[in-house]
C-alpha positions in Angstrom: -11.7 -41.9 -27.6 -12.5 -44.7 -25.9 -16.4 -44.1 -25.7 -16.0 -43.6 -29.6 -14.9 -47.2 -29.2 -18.1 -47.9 -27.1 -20.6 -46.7 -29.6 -18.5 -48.1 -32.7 -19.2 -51.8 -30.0 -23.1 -50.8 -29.6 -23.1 -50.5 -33.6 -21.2 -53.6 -34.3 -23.8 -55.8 -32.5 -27.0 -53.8 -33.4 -26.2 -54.4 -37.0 -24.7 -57.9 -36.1 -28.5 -58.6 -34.7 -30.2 -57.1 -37.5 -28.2 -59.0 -39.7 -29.1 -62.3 -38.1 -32.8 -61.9 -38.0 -32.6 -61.0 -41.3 -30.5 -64.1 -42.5 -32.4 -66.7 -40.2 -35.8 -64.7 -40.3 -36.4 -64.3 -36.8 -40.2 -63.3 -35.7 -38.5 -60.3 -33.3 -36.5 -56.9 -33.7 -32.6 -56.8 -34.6 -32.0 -55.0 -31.8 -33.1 -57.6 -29.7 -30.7 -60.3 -30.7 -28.1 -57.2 -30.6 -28.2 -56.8 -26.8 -28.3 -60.5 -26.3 -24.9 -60.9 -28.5 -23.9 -57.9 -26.7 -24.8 -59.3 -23.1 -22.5 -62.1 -23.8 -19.4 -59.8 -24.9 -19.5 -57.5 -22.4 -17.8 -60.6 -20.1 -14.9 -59.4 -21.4 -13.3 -56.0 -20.9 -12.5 -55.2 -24.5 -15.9 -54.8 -24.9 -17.1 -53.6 -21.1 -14.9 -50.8 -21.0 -15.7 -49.0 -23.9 -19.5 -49.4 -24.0 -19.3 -47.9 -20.3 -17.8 -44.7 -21.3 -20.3 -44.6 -24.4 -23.1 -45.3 -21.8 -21.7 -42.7 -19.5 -21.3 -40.4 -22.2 -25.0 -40.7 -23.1 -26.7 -40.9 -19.8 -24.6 -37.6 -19.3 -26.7 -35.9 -22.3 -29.6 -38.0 -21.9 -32.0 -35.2 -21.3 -31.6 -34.2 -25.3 -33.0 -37.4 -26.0 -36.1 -36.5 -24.9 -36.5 -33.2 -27.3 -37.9 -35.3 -30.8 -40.4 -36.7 -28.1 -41.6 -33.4 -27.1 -41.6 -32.4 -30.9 -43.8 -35.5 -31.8 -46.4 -34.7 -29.4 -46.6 -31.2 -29.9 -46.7 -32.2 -33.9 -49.6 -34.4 -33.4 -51.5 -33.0 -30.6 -54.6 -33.5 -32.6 -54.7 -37.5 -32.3 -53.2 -36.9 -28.4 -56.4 -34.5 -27.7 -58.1 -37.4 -29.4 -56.6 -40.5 -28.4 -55.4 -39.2 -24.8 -57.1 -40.5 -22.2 -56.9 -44.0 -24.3 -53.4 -43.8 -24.1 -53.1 -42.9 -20.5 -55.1 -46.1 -19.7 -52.6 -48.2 -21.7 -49.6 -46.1 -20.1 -50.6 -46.8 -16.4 -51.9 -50.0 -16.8 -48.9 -51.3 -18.6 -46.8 -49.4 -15.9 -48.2 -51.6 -13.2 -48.4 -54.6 -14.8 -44.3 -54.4 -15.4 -44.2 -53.3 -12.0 -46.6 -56.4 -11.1 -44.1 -58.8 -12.8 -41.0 -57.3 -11.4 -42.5 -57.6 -8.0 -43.5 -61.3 -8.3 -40.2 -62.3 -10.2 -37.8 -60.9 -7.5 -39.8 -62.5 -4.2 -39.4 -65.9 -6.5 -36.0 -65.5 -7.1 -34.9 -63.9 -2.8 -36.9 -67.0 -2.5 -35.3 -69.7 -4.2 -31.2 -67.6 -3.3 -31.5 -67.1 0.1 -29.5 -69.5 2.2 -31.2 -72.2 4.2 -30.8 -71.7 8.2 -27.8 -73.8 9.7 -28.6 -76.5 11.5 -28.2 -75.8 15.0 -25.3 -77.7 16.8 -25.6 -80.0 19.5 -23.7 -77.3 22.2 -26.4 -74.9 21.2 -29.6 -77.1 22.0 -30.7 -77.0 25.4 -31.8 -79.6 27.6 
């Protein structure tokens, strides 16, 4: 029941985004300003413990998500014979650029967190 609750949450602010880019006429997705509304209401367990069940319950079956993928390639295997090795270049290289950005935003951010070195105290200094 309570993952019912979680999905009926991740719902709630999908069309709650949708419905403000559509209002204000935001340049991005719905979506988008879904998980930002729903990043600030998960600081509160009415909404953190029911979208963790949901998410449990559908990383628990999340290998089914993955059959109307297989369906759509096998559907239009003509344009992947045609347009594979083009979109293997834009997989990998768009791979390792996130991967790139990740790197380089996580050794700024260890940098800038980690604590500065105590000074060292006067009985620790040797003459």
């Amino acid at each position: 029941m309570n993952a019912l609750r979680g999905l009926a949450w991740l719902l709630l602010f999908q069309a709650a985004g949708e419905g403000i880019t559509h209002s204000i006429g935001l340049p991005f997705p719905g979506p988008v300003v879904g998980l930002v509304l729903m990043l600030i209401g998960l600081r509160w367990a009415l909404v953190r413990e029911p979208v963790a069940a949901a998410a449990d319950a559908l990383l628990a079956h999340l290998s089914l998500l993955f059959v109307p993928v297989g369906v759509g390639v096998i559907t239009h295997l003509p344009l992947v014979s045609q347009y594979g090795l083009q979109l293997l270049v834009v997989i990998v290289l768009s791979t390792w650029l996130g991967l790139a950005v990740t790197a380089v935003v996580l050794r700024y951010l260890l940098r800038t967190t980690s604590p500065e070195p105590a000074p060292a105290s006067s009985k620790d200094r040797r003459s």
